[in-house]
N, C-alpha and C positions, 0 to 999 in steps of 0.2 A: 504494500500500500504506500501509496507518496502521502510526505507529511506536507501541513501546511501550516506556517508560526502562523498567529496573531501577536500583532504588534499595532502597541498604543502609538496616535502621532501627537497626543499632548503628552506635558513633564507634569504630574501630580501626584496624589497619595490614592491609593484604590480604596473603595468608601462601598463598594459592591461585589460580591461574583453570583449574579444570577445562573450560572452555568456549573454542571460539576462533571469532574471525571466521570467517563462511561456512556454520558449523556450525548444523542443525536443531535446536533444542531443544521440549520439551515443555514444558507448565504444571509446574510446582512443579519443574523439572530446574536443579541446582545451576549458576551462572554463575560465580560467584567465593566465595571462604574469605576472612573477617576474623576476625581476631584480638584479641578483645577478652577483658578479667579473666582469661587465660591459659586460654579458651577456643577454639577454631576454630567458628566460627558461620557457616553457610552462607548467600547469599542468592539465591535462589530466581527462576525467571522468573516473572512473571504471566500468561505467553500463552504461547499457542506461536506457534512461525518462526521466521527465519533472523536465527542473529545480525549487523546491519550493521556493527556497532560495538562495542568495549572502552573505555572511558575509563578504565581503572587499571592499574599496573601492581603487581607485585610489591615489596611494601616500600611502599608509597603508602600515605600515610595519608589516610582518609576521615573525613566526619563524619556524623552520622545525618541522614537524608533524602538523602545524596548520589547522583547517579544515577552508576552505575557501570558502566552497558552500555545497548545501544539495539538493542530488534528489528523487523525487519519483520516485521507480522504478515499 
């Protein structure tokens, strides 16, 4: 199977993960919330499939370009 990262394009602290390992997701289906400029900003799959992986947790601060989940596609 090809993976595909999700990667945030803002720098902020993650404040959400609607999504969890194992779970099917669709194209554009929200994976995790950052919170940046006292916004919640969503960051979105590219693919669909099965997510194999989270690399963030709650309160983790990320930076932009960070990959912040891995799916099999």
């Amino acid at each position: 199977m090809a993976e595909i990262k999700i990667v945030t394009e803002v720098a902020g602290r993650i404040c959400g993960i609607p999504a969890s390992v194992g779970s099917n997701v669709s194209d554009g289906e929200d994976i995790v919330l950052v919170e940046a400029m006292k916004m919640e900003i969503p960051v979105p799959s590219s693919g669909k499939g099965k997510i194999k992986e989270i690399l963030v947790s709650i309160d983790d601060v990320v930076a932009e370009g960070q990959t912040v989940a891995i799916l099999d596609a």
